[in-house]
C-alpha positions as CSV (number, residue, x, y, z in Angstrom):
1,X,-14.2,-6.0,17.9
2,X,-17.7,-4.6,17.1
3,X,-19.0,-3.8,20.7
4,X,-15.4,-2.2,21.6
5,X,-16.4,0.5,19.7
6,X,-18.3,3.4,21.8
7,X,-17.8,6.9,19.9
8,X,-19.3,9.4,22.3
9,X,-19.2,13.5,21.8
10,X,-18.1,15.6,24.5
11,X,-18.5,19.7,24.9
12,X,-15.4,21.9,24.7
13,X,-14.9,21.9,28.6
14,X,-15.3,18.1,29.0
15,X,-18.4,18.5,31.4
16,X,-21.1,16.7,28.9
17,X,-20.7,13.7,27.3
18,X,-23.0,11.5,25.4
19,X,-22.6,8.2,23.6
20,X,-24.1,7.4,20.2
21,X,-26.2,4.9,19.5
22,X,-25.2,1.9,16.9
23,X,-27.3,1.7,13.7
24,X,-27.6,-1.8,13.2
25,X,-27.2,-2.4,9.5
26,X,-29.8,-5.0,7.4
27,X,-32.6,-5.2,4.7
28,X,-34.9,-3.4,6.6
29,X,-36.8,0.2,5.2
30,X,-34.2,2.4,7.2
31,X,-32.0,2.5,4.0
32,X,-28.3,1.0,6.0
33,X,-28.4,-2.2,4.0
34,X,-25.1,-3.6,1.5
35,X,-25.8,-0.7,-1.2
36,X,-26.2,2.2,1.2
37,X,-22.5,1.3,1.7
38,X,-22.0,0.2,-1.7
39,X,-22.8,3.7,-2.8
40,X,-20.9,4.8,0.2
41,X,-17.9,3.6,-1.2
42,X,-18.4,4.5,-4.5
43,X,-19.4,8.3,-3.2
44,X,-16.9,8.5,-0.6
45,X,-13.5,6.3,-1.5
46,X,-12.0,7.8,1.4
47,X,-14.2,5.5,3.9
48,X,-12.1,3.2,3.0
49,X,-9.4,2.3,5.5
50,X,-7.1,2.0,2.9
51,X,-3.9,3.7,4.9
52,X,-4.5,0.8,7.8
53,X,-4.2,-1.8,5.1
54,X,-1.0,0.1,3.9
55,X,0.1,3.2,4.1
56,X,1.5,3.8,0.9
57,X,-1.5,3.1,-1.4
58,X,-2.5,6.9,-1.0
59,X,-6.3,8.0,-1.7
60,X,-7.9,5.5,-4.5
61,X,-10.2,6.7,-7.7
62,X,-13.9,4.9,-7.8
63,X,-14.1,3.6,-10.7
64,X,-17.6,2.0,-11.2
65,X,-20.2,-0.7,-9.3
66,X,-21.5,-3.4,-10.1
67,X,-18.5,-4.9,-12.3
68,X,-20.1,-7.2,-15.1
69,X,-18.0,-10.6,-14.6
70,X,-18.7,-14.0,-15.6
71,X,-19.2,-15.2,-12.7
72,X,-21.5,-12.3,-11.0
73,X,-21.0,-8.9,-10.4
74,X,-18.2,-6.8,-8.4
75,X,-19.6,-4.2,-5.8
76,X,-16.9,-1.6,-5.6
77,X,-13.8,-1.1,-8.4
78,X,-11.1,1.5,-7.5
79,X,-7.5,2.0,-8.8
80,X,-4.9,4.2,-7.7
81,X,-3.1,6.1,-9.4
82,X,-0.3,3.9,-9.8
83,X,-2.3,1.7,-11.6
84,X,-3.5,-1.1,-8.4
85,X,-6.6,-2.4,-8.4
86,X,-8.3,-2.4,-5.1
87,X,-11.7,-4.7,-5.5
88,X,-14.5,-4.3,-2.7
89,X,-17.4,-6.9,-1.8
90,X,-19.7,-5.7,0.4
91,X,-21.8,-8.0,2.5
92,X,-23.4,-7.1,6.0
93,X,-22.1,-10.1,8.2
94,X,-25.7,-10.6,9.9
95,X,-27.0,-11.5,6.3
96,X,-26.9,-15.1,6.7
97,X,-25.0,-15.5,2.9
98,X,-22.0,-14.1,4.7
99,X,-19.3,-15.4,6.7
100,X,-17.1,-18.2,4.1
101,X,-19.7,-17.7,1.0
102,X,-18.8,-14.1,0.8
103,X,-14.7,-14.3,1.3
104,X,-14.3,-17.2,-1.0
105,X,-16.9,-14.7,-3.6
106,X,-14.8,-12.0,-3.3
107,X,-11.3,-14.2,-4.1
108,X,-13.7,-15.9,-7.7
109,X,-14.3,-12.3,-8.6
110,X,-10.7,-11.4,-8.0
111,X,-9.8,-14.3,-10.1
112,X,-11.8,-13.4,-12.7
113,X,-10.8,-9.6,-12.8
114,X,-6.9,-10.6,-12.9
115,X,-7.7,-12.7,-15.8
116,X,-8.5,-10.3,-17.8
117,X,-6.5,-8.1,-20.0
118,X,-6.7,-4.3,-19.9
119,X,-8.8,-4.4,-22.8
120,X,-10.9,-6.8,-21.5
121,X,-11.5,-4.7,-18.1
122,X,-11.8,-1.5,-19.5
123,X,-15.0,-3.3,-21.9
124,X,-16.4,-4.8,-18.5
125,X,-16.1,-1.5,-17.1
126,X,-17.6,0.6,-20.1
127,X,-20.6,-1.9,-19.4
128,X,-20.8,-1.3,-15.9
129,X,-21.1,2.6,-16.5
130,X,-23.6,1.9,-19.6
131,X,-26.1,0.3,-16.8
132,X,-26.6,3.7,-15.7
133,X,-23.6,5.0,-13.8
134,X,-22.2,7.6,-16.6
135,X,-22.9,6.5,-19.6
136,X,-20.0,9.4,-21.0
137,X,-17.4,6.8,-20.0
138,X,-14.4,7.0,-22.3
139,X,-11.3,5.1,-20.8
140,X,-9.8,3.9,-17.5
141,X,-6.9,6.1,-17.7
142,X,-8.9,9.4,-18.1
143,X,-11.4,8.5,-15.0
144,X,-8.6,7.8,-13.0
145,X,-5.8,10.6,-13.7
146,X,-8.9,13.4,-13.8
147,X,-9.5,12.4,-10.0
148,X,-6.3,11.8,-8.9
149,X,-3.5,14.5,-7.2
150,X,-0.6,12.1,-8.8
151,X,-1.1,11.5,-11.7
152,X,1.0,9.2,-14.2
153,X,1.8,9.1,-17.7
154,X,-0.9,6.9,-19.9
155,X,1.8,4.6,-21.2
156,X,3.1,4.2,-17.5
157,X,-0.5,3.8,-16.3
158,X,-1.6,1.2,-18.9
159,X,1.9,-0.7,-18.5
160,X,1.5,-0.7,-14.8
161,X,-2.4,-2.0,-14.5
162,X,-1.2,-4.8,-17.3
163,X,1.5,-6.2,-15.6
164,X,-0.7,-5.7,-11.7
165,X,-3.2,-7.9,-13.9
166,X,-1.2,-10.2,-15.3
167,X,0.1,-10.9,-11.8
168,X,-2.8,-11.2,-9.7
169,X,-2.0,-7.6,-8.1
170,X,-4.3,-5.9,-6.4
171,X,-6.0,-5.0,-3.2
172,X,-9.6,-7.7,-2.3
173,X,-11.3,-6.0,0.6
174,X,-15.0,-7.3,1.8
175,X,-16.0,-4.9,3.7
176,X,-19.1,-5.3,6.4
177,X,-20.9,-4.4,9.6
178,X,-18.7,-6.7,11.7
179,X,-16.5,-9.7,11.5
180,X,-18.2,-12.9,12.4
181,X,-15.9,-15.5,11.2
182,X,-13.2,-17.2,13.0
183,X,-9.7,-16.0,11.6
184,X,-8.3,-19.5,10.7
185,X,-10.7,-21.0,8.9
186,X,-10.1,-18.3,6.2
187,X,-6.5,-19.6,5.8
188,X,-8.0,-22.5,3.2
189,X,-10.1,-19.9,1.0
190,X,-7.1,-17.9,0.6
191,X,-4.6,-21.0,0.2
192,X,-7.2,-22.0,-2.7
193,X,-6.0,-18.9,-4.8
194,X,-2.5,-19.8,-4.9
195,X,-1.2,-18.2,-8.4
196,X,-2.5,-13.9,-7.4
197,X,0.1,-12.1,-5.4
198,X,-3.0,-9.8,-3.5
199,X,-3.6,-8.0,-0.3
200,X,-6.4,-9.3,1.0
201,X,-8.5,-7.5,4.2
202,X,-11.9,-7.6,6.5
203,X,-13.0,-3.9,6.8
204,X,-15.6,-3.7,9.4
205,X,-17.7,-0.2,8.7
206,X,-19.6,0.9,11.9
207,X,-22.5,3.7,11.4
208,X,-23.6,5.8,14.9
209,X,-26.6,7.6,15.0
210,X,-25.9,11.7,15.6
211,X,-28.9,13.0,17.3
212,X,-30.8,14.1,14.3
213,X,-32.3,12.2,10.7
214,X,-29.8,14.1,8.3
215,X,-26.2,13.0,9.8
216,X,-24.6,9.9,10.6
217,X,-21.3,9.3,11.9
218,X,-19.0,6.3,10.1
219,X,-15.9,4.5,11.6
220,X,-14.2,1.9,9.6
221,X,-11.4,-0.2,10.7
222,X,-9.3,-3.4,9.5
223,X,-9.4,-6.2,12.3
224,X,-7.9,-8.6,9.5
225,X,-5.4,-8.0,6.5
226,X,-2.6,-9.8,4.7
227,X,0.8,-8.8,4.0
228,X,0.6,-10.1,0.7
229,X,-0.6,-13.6,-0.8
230,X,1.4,-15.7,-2.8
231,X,1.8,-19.6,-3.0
232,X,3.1,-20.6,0.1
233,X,2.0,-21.3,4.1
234,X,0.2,-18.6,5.9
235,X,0.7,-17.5,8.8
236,X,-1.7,-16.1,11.2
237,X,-0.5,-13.6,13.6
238,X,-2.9,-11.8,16.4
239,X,-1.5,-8.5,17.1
240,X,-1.6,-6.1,19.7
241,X,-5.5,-4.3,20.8
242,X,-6.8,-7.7,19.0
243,X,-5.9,-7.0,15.3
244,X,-5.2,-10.2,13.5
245,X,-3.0,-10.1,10.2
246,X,-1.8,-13.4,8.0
247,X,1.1,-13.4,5.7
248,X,2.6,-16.1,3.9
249,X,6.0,-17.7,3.4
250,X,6.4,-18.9,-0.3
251,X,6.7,-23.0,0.5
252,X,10.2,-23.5,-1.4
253,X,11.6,-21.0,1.3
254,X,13.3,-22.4,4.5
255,X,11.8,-21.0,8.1
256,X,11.8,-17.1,8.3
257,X,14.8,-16.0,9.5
258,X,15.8,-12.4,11.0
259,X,17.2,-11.1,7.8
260,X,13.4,-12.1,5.8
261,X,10.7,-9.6,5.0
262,X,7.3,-9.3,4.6
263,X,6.4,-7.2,1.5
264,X,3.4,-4.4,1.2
265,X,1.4,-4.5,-2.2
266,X,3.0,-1.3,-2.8
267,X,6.4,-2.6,-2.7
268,X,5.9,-5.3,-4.6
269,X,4.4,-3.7,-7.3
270,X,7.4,-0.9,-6.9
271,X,9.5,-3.8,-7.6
272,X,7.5,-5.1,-10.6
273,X,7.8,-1.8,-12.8
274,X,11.7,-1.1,-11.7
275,X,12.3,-5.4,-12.7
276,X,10.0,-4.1,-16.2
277,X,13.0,-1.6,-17.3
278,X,16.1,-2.1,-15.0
279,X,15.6,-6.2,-14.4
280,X,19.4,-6.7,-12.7
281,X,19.0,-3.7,-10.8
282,X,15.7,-4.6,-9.4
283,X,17.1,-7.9,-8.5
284,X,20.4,-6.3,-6.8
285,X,17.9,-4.6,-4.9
286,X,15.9,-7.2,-3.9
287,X,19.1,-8.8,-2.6
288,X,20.5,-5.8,-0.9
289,X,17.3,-4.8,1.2
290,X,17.3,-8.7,3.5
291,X,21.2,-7.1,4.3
292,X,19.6,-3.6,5.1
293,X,17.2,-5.2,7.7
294,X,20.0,-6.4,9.6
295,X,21.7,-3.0,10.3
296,X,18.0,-2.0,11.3
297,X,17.0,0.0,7.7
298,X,13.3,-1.1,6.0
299,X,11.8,0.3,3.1
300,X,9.1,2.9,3.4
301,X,7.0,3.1,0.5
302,X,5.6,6.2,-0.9
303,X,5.8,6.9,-4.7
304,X,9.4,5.7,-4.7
305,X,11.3,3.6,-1.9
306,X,12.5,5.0,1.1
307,X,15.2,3.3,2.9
308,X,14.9,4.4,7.0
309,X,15.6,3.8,9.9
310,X,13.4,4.1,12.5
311,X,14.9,6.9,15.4
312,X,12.8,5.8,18.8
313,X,12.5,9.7,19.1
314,X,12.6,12.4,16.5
315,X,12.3,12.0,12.9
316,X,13.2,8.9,11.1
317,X,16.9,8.4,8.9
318,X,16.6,8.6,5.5
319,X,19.4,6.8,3.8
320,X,18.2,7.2,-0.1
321,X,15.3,7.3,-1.9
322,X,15.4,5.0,-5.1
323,X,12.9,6.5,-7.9
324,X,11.2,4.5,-10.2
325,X,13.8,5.0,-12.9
326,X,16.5,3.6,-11.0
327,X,18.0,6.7,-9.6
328,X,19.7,7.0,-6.0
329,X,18.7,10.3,-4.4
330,X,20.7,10.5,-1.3
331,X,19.7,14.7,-0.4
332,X,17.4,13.4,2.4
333,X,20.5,11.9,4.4
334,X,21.4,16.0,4.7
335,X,17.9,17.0,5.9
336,X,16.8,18.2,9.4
337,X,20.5,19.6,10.4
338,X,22.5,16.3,9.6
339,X,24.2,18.2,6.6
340,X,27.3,16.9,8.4
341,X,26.6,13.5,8.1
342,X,25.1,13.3,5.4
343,X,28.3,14.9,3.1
344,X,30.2,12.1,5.1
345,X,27.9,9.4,3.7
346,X,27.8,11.0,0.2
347,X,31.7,11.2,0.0
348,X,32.2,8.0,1.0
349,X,29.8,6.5,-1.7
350,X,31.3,9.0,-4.4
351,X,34.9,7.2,-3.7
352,X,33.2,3.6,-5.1
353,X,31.6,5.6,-8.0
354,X,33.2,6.6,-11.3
355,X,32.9,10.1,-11.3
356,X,31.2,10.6,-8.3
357,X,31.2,13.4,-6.0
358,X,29.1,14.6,-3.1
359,X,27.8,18.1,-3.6
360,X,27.3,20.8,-0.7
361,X,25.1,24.0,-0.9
362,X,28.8,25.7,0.6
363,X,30.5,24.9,-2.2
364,X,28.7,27.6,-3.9
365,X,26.4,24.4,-5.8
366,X,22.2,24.5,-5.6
367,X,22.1,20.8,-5.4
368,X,23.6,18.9,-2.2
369,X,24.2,15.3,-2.0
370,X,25.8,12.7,-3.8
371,X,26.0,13.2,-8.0
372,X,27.7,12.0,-11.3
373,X,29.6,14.2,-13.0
374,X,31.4,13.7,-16.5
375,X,28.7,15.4,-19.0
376,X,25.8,16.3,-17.6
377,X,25.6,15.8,-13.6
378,X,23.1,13.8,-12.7
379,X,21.9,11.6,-9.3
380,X,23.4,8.0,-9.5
381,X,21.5,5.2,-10.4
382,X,21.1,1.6,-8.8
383,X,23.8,0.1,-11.2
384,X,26.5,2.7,-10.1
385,X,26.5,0.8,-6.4
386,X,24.8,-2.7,-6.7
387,X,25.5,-5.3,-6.8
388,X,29.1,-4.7,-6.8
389,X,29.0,-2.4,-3.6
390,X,26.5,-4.2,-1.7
391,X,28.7,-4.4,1.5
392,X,30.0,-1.1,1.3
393,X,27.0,0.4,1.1
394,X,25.5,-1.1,4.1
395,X,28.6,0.1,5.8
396,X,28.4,3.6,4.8
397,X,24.8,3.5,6.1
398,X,25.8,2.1,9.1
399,X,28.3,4.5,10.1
400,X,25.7,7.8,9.4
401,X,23.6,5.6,11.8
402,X,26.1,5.3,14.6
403,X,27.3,8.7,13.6
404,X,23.8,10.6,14.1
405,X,22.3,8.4,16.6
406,X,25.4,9.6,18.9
407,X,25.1,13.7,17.9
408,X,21.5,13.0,18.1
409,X,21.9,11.8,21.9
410,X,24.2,14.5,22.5
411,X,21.4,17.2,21.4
């Protein structure tokens, strides 16, 4: 994967081109040893490939080095602002401490960081910045929300890193100058932490020389990730241009079938904070998206769930957007020009609501798209169709699917 990589720079008019020179990374004096990207990390969150791992995550909030744990010390802590821990061990893969010592280091200190409380890991990290780092520290939830575009709510934020803890949430990265060890023999390391539900990935960071002592350029990439861990059998898939991901079936469940789904680290923890307040909607939704899948229609994760599906050309159908407090918003089915379809699909699901009607901006209204009336109007929530409209559902879906992908054809 390493040696596939050739960044070169090229003038405007293509004529000149020249390719830059590796920098091999060690413990020599040159300074690109494991706390030049330690420190890169820590300076620079955004090296991170965090968007190839999954795309949802967003940008993620440095939190401190150097992690005081029982068993050692953490290189890199960063949450998001959603409240997931993503924990980073960096090791260059020529060190000769690497390869399977490293990986099965990184899942102890995992462990160790999901055992904790939030009390506990907000004291490790006060420790962490007392070392040197800032020692102005106050709490978790300030550092974070200060440095973050999204932020959330403190109770929301606490709540949400407590119950990613409690589970064994989070995102284990060890990142390095190049992957030197074979694929399945990780399968055991990561089999030996059955009880955290993580994402776990191999970021390679490569660092080219620029032509001059002040600039270098860095490319990182993710030639291995997980869908998500959990007690189970992994499976190892090698995917196109030579990416490699695993994922796991849960070992009570029978061979994946068409209808089965692997799950991002951002939808499960979606799922965790909708079960924490709405628990039978949550799990009428976790029953309803396996019958989605089979009409074609995945959840996208942003900050709420987006269920699409994907148009081969053009921009994607958005069904509904559920929010994190339950709420169906289906306005983006009327996006783009498919008002018409999309008032279809909203009166349709406002004939299985109680007081349910579908709004349009022609009817003199500023809202469009499906609503509750009978006091104050508001969008509908998961309750108001699921369970009991499962099927119904899908089939109103379906038909704004036929109905578009045929107008869409005719242009």
């Amino acid at each position: 994967m390493t040696d596939m990589i050739r960044p070169f720079l090229v003038n405007e008019s293509a004529t000149q081109a020249r390719f830059l020179r590796r920098v091999e990374q060690s413990a020599s004096e040159d300074g690109f040893d494991e706390s030049w990207l330690q420190m890169l990390i820590h300076q620079n969150p955004e090296a991170l490939p965090l968007q190839q791992i999954d795309q949802a995550l967003g940008c993620a909030v440095p939190v401190c080095v150097e992690l005081p744990l029982s068993s050692g010390f953490l290189d890199n802590l960063l949450f998001t602002a959603s409240g997931i821990p993503i924990l980073v061990e960096v090791k260059l893969w020529r060190n000769p401490e690497a390869r399977r010592k490293v990986v099965a280091q990184a899942l102890d200190y995992a462990g160790a960081v999901f055992r904790m409380s939030y009390e506990e890991l907000e004291a490790a990290i006060s420790r962490a910045h007392r070392s040197g780092q800032d020692p102005a520290f106050k709490d978790l939830y300030n550092l974070v929300t200060s440095k973050s575009d999204t932020p959330t709510g403190e109770a929301e934020f606490i709540d949400a890193v407590s119950r990613n803890l409690q589970a064994g949430r989070g995102v284990v990265i060890v990142a390095g100058d190049g992957i030197r060890e074979e694929v399945r023999q990780l399968s055991d390391l990561l089999q030996s932490h059955p009880a955290l539900r993580f994402t776990f990935a191999l970021a390679e960071f490569h660092v080219f020389e620029m032509g001059d002592d002040a600039n270098r350029m860095v490319l990182s990439t993710v030639p291995i990730k997980t869908e998500l861990i959990e007690r189970g059998v992994l499976r190892i898939v090698t995917e196109p241009a030579g990416a490699v991901s695993i994922s796991t079936e849960p070992a009570n469940r029978p061979a994946a079938s068409a209808s089965q789904r692997t799950t991002s680290i951002t939808e499960d923890e979606f799922m965790a904070a909708l079960k924490d307040k709405y628990p039978a909607s949550a799990d009428a939704l976790a029953e309803f998206l396996p019958l989605l899948a089979q009409i074609g229609i995945q959840p996208k994760m942003q900050k709420a769930m987006n269920l699409k599906f994907q148009v081969p050309s053009g921009n994607d159908y958005n069904l509904a957007t559920i929010r994190r407090n339950g709420q169906v918003d289906t306005d983006p089915a009327s996006l783009s020009g498919r008002e018409d379809s999309g008032h279809e699909y909203d009166l349709t699901l406002a004939a299985l609501i109680r007081d349910g009607k579908a709004h349009t901006r022609q009817d003199g209204n500023n809202e469009q798209g499906l609503r509750v009336e009978g006091g104050k109007t508001k969008m509908p929530c998961l309750s108001d169709l699921l369970p009991q409209h499962a099927e119904a559902w899908s089939a109103a879906m379906k038909a704004y699917i036929d109905d578009r992908l045929q107008k869409d054809s005719e242009g």
